[in-house]
N, C-alpha and C positions, 0 to 999 in steps of 0.2 A: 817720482816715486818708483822702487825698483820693483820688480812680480817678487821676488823674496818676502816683500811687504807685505800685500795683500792677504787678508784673512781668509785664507784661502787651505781645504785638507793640502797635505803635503805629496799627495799623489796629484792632485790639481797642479800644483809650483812645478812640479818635478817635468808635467807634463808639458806645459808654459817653457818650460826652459828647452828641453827636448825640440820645439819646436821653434829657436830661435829670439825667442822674448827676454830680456833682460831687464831692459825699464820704460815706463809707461811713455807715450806723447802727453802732450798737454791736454785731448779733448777726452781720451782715454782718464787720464788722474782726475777732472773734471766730473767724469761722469760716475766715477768711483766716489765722488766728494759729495753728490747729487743724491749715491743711495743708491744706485746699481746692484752691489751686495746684499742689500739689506731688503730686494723686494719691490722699490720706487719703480712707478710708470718714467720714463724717460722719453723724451726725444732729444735726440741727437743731429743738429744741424751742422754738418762740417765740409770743406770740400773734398772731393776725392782724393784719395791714399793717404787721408787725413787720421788713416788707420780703427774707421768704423769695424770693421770685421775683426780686430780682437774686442774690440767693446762688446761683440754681439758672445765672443768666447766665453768672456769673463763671466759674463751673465747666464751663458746656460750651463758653462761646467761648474759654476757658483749653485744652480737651481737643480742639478744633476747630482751632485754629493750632498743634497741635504733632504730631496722629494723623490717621490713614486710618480709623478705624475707625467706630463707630455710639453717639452718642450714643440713649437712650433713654430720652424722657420718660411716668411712668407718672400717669394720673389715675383718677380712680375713678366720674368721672362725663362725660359727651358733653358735654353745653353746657359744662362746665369746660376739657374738650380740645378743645373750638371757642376757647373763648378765646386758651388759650394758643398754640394754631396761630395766630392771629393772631398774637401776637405776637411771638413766635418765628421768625413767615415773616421778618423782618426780617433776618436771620441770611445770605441768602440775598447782601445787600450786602456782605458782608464779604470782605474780598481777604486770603485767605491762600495765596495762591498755585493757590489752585481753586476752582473751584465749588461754594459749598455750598447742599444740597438739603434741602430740610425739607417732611414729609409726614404727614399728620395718615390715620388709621385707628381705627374706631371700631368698626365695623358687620359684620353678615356671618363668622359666625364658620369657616363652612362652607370659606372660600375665603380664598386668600393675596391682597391687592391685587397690582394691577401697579406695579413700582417700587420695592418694598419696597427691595429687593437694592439698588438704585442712590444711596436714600437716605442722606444723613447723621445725617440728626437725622429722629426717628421717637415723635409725640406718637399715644400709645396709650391707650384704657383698659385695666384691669388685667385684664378677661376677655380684650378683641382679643392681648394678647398672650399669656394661657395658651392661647389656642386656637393661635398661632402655632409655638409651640413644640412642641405636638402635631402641627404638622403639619413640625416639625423640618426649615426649610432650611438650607442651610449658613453662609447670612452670620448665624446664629445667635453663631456662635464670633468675628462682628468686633464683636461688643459688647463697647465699652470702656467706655463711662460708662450709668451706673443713675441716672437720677433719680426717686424714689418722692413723689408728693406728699398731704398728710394722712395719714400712714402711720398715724394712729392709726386713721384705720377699718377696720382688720385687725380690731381689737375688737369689729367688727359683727356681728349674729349670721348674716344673709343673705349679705353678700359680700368680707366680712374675709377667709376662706381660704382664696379665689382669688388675693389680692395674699401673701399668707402664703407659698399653695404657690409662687406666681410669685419670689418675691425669694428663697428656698430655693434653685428652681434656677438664679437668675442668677447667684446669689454660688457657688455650686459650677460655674461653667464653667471651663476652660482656662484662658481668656483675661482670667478674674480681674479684671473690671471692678471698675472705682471707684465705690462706691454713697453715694451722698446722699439722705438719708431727711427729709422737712421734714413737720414735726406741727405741730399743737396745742401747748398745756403741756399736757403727760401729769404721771403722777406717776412710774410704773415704766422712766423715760427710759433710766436705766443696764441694767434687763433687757436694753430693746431693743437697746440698743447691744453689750451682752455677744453679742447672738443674731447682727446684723448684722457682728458684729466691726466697731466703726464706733467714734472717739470722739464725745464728746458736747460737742453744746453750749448749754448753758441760757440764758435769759432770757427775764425778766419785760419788755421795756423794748418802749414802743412809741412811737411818732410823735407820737402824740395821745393826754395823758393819759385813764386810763380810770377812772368813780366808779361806785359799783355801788350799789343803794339800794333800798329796800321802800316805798311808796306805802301805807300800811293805816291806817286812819279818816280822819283828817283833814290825815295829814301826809308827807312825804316822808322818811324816813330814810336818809342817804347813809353812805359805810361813810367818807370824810373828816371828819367830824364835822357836816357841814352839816345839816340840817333845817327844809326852806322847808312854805310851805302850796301847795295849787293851787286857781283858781278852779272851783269845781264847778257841776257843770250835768247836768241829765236825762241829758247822752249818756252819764252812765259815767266811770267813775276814765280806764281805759286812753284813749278816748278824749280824756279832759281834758287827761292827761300828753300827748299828742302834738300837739293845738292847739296849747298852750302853747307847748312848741319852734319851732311854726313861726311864731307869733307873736312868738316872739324872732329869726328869721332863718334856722333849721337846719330842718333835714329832719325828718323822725321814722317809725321802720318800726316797726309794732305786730307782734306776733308774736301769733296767733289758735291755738284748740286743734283749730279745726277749718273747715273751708273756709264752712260757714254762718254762720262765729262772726266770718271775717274780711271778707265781702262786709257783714256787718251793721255792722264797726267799721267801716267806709269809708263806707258810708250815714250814719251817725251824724255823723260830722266833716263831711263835704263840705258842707255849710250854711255852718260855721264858717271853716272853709279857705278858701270863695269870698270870704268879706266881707276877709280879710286881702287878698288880692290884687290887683294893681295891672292896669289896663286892657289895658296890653301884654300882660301873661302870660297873662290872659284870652281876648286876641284867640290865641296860641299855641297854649293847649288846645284852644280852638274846634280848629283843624286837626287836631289830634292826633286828635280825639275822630272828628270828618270823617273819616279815614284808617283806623280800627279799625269802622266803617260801610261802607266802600267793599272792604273787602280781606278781612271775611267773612261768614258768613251770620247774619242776624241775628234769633239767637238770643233769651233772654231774659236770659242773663247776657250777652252782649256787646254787646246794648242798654242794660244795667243800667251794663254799664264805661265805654261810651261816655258817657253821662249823668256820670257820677260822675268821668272824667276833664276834661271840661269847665270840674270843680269845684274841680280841681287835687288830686284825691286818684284812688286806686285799691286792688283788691285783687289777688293775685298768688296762685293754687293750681293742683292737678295737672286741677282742671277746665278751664280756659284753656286753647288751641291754642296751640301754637308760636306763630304770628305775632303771636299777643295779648299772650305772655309776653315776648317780646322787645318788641315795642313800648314795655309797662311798664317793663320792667329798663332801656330805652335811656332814656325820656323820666324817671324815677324818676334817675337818675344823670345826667343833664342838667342839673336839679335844677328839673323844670318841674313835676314831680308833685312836692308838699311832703312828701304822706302815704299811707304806704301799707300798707296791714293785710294781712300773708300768714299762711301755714301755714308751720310749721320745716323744710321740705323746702326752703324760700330759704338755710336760714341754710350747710348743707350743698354748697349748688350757686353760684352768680356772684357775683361779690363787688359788694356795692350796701349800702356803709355810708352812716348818718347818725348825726347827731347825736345825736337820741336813740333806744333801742331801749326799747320797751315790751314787757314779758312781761305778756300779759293773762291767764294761768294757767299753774301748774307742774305742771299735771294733762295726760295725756295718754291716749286709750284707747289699749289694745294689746291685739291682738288676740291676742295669744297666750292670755293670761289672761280674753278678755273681759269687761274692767271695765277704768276708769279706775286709773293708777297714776301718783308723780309722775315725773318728767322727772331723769334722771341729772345730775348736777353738770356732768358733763363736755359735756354737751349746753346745760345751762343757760349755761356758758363759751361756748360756741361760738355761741351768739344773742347775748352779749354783746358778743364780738368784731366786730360790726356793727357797734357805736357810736364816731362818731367821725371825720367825714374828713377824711384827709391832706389839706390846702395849703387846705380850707375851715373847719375845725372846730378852735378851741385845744383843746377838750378832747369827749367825748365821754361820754353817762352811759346806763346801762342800767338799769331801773326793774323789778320787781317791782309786779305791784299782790296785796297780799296781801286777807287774811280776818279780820284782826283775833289775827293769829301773825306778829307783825313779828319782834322776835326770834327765833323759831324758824327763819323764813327768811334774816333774818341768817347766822345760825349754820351752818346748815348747805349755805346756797349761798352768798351772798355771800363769806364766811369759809371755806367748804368748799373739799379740796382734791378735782380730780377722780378719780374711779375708776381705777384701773390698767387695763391695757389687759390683755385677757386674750383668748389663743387660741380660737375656735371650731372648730380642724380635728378634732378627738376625736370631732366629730359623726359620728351615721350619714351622712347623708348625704353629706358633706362626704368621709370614707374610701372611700365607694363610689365617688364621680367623679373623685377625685384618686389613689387607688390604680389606678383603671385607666386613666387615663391615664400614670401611671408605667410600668405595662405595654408599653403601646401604645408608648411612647419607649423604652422598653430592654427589647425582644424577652429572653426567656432569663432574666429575674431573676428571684434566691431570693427566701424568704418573709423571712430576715435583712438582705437589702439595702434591700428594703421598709421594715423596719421600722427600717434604719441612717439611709434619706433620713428617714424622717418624726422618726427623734427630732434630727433637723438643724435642724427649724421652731422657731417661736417654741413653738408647744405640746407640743414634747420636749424643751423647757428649762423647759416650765411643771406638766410630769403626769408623772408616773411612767411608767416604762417597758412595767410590767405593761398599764399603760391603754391606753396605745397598743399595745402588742402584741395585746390582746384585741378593742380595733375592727378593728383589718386582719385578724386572726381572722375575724370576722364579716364584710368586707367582700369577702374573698376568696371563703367559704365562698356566698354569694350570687351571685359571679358566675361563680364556676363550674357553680353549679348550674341557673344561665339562660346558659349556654353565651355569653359573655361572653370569658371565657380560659377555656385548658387547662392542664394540667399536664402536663410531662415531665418528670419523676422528680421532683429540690428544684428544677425550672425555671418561671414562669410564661412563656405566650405569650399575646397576642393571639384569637383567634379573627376573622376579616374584619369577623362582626357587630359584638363590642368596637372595634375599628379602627372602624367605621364610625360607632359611635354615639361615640367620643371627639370624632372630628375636628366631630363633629355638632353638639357640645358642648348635648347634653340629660342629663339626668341618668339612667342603667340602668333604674332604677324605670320614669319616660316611656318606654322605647325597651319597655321588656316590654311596658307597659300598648299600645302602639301596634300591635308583633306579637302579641301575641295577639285583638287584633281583626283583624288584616290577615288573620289565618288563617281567621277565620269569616264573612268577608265575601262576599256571592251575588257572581258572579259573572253581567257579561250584565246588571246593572240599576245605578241611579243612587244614590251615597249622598252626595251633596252634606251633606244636612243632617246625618248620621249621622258623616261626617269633622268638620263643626261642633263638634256634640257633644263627641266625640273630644278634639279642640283645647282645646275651653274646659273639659273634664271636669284635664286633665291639671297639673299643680304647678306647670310652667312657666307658666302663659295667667296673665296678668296685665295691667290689674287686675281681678279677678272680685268682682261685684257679685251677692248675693245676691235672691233673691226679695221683692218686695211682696206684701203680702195682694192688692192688685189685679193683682199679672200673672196671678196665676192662670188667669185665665179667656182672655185672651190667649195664653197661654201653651199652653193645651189646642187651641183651634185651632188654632194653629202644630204641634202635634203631631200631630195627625189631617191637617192639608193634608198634612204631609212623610211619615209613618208610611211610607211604602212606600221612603224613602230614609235607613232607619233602618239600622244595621248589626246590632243587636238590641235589643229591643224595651225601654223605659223609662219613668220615671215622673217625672212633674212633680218630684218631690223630687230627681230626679236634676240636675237642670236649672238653670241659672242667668242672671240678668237677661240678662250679659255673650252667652250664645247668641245672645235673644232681640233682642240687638242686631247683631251681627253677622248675623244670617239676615237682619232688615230693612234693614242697608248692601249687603249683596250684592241685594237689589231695591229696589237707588235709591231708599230712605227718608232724606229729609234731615237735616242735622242740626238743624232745627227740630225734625221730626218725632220726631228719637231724642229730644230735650231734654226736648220737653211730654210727650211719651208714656212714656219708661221713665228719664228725669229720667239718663241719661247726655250728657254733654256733651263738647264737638269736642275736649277734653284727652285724657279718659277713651278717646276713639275712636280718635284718634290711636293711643294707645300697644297697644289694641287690633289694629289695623289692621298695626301694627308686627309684636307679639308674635306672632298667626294668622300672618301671612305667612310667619315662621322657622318655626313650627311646622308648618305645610302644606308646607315643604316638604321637613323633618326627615321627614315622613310619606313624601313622596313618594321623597327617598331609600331609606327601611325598604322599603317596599313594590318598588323595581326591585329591592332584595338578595332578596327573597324571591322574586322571578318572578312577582311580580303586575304584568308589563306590560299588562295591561287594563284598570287603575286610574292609570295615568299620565297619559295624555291627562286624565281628569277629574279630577287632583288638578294639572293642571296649569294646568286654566281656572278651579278655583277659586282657585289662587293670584293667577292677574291679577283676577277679579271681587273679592278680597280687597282687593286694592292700590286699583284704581278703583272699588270700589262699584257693580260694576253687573250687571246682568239677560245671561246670556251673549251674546245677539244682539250688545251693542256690542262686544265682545272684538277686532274686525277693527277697528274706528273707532280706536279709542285707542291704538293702536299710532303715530297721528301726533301729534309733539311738539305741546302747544296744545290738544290735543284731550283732554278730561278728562274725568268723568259726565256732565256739565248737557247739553256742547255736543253730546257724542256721541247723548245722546237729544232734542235738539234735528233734529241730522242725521238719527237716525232718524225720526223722525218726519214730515217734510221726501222718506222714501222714498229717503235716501243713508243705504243700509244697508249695506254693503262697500267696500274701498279702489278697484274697479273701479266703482263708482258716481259715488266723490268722481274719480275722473280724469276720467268723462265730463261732469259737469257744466260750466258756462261756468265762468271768474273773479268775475265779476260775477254770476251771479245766485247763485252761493255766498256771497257776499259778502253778499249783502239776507238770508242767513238770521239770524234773532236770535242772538245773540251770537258771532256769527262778524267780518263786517266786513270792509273791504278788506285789511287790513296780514296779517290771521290767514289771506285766502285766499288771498293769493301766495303766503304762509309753504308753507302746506297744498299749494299745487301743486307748490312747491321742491322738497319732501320727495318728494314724488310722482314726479317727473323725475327727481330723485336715485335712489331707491329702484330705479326701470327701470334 
């Protein structure tokens, strides 16, 4: 079927076209045949670049030329809902007789953005909108269209229940939106669609053939019947397989088990990589590699990246900063970088296929069980789904390097069907945050209406009733007993604190652990490090890095200087690396210095510096509900020395755009220690301060003048 076809206004076709669309794939005319146009709940099970995201087009600029109402796109990941705001912001061209507005929200779960309300189309993840809903505004009921994307990681065990509890209450509104569900291949497809009320629509069919195959002793087994050899060399099987590819012209993305396993398979290649390469692409890298030098601090891994980009390879993990990962993911899809060794957290998050995907082990630790276990089908699928790209790749293969158990891995991945997706909401924890949030949204509800939404989920089409009536048993019986809700007679309410910790969105357990420190804390002295503490002690604070035998002693003096800003009194065991770095970013410790010293890196910080920030100020909420206004002011400058990394003196400096750790303790230093210092200095001799300069010190007095 060609887009010409589709019953579609003719500013839509024109748009479609503009954007490259000509004629449909197979899962695409399928899902047109299904009733996508005409309003039908869909899910869409296909594998990647099977071309789900025009299906997701069709469907809202279809819902967009004919309603007033709110398109809403769900993702499960930020950098994912960066993209598709990109792409989506396109939307904004389109003349269907108004304006349409499209508005990306991710962040900030505390607070409604501005604009929500005036929005058309509204790219969310799937927490930014359970927190939405809790805080229930009315353009809630002008949602007409549901788009859920990767619905199978409902299946997750971390944040499956969020999208679960979310798509529950979207499809129980009024105003009975049209929901479009786009996966993976699952196996249990028709579950979901029973649970969704959605039809279904399968297919295997993609762009770029896909061959699957085991690498073990000396030879490649592919599941087409092929069987080639590879040139072998000191670097290693998985490195060998990904040369190879790029020595025929395709890209190749190694898939590592662990972030030292993937910086090392990039070291490895990059020798090999550079000799294939042509002088031009040579001179290209130089820049790139110039540009990941000039834009952060250099570290020893991003000394190591810049080296090893040069070489036309790299590696890609949660230790790399944003600017580094982009970088990679932009010039990797460029296709300047040939090769590149990540962690499965890639396979998950942006789409950056190649030609060929290397699995350099089906082992993975988990921490739940602390041991290595293998890698689920449906995951091993999902690294596969990288190989192969559209408009550059006829075909695409994903390799296995086995153990000398070819067949076994045959069998059961290659050949394997993946795992059914299965509910996590029966969780404790999961009952505790989502039952009181159901509260908090419907003031006065029984213990039976409770238990009528929950067997409405996927996991009251998947467990018995008894099971779920006994967790909300439990789930109730704990928050009422930490005054959470109340009971009036068969009614549940709220309580202000339940209210406050929903819209908070921390988990009941966090908000206890929080007030009951808040209660025992001196009052009239300083507990900067002891809120630290707090913070990184709590289930939220993520990512938490355990103790080395060497921080130990580190660790002790940092306990002894702060002891006096302790909320009650603790032990090394209690403690963890993640503290000992956040104490040293709040006194302008670099990230050189966190790197060599407690061996976190500008990634790890990042998300740190993220996570503390919501957490501090989850605290600092709890603590105005309890009337400890004598703890606000200092739960307030920890939250900015959180954010800029710095010693409180600079806390007045940084408040001017431009002005960020380095320069602020430049300035101070320099004796411009208040924004009434920086007005009185000249232009010019601000300007001769190290890293300030002419263009930063007009800026700095703009703000200045403005500010007055």
């Amino acid at each position: 079927m060609k887009i010409s076809e589709l019953k579609l206004s003719k500013s839509a076709i024109d748009f479609l076209k503009n954007e490259g669309y000509s004629e449909l794939y197979p899962p695409q005319q399928d899902s047109i045949t299904a009733g996508l146009l005409d309003g039908e709940n869909i899910l869409v099970s296909a594998p990647t670049a099977s071309g789900k995201t025009l299906i997701a087009i069709l469907a809202m600029i279809n819902y967009l030329s004919k309603n007033n109402g709110k398109v809403i796109y769900l993702s499960p990941l930020r950098a994912l809902a960066a993209e598709k705001f990109s792409e989506f912001k396109k939307f904004e061209s389109l003349d269907f007789g108004k304006k349409i507005k499209v508005q990306i929200s991710t962040g900030d779960f505390e607070s409604l953005d501005k604009g929500l309300e005036n929005s058309d189309v509204l790219i969310l993840t799937n927490e930014k909108m359970d927190s939405i809903i809790r805080h229930g505004p009315e353009w809630i009921e002008d949602i007409g269209l549901v788009i859920a994307d990767e619905i199978h990681l409902i299946g997750d065990e971390d944040r499956g229940q969020t999208l679960e509890v979310v798509l529950t209450k979207l499809k129980l509104l009024e105003s009975k939106p049209q929901i479009l569900a786009l996966s993976a291949t699952i196996t249990n497809v028709d579950e979901l669609s029973e649970w969704l009320d959605c039809k279904t629509v399968e297919s295997q069919w993609r762009p770029v053939p896909l061959y699957e195959g085991v690498y073990d002793g000396d030879s490649v087994i592919m599941n087409d019947g092929r069987e080639f050899e590879v040139e072998t060399s000191i670097r290693g099987k998985p490195v060998d397989l990904g040369v190879e590819s790029v020595k025929d012209g395709g890209q190749s993305l190694l898939f590592a088990e662990t972030r030292t396993r993937s910086s090392s398979l990039a070291i490895k290649a990059a020798d090999a990589i550079l000799n294939s390469l042509q002088q031009s692409e040579i001179e290209e890298l130089e820049k790139i590699s110039k540009k990941i030098l000039e834009h952060n601090e250099h570290t020893e891994l991003v000394k190591t990246l810049a080296t090893l980009v040069k070489k036309g390879v790299a590696f890609h993990h949660a230790g790399l900063n944003p600017n580094c990962r982009q970088t990679v993911e932009t010039e990797f899809r460029n296709g300047k970088i040939k090769l590149l060794a990540a962690t499965p957290t890639l396979a998950a998050g942006v789409n950056l296929p190649a030609r060929r995907v290397v699995i350099s082990s089906v082992s993975r630790y988990n921490s739940r069980v602390g041991a290595n276990r293998p890698i689920s089908v449906l995951e091993y699928k999902q690294l596969c789904g990288r190989a192969g790209r559209p408009q550059y790749d006829d075909y695409g293969e994903a390799i296995i390097v086995g153990n000398y158990n070819s067949s076994e891995l045959i069998d059961y991945y290659v050949n394997g069907e993946p795992e059914p997706i299965e509910s996590k909401i029966t969780d404790d924890k999961s009952l505790r945050i989502h039952v009181l949030s159901l509260i908090v949204t419907s003031p006065g509800i029984k213990k039976d209406e409770i238990l009528d939404f929950f067997l409405k989920t996927l996991g009251g089409l998947q467990s018995s009733k008894s099971t779920i009536k006994f967790g909300i048993d439990i789930a109730t019986k704990f928050l009422l007993t930490e005054k959470f809700i109340i009971k009036k007679g068969e009614r549940f309410v709220a309580t202000d604190f339940g209210k406050k910790v929903s819209k908070l969105y921390i988990d009941p357990i966090t908000a206890t652990y929080f007030k009951d420190a808040l209660d025992v804390v001196t009052k009239g002295r300083k507990h900067t490090f002891g809120f630290l503490h707090l913070i990184t002690n709590c289930e939220e604070f993520f990512p938490k890095f355990s103790l080395r035998i060497k921080d130990h002693e580190s660790l002790g003096v940092m306990l002894e200087n702060y002891s006096s800003e302790l909320i009650k009194p603790i032990s090394e065991y209690d403690c963890s690396r993640s503290l000992m770095a956040l104490q040293s970013w709040i006194t302008e410790s670099s990230e050189i210095s966190l790197s060599d010293n407690l061996k976190i890196e500008s990634g790890d910080m990042h998300r740190m510096i993220q996570t503390a920030e919501w957490l501090t100020y989850c605290l600092r909420e709890l603590a105005k509900q309890a009337d400890c206004a004598d703890l606000l002011e200092e739960l307030d400058i920890l939250r900015k020395r959180i954010i800029y990394g710095i010693r409180e003196e600079l806390i007045d400096l940084v408040k001017i755009k431009g002005i960020g750790r380095i320069r602020a303790r430049k300035l101070y230093n320099n004796e411009i220690k208040t924004l009434e210092d920086l007005s009185k200095i000249p232009v010019k001799k601000l300007a001769e301060i190290d890293k300030i300069g002419s263009t930063l010190a007009d800026n700095i007095k703009s703000q200045l003048r403005k500010g007055r």
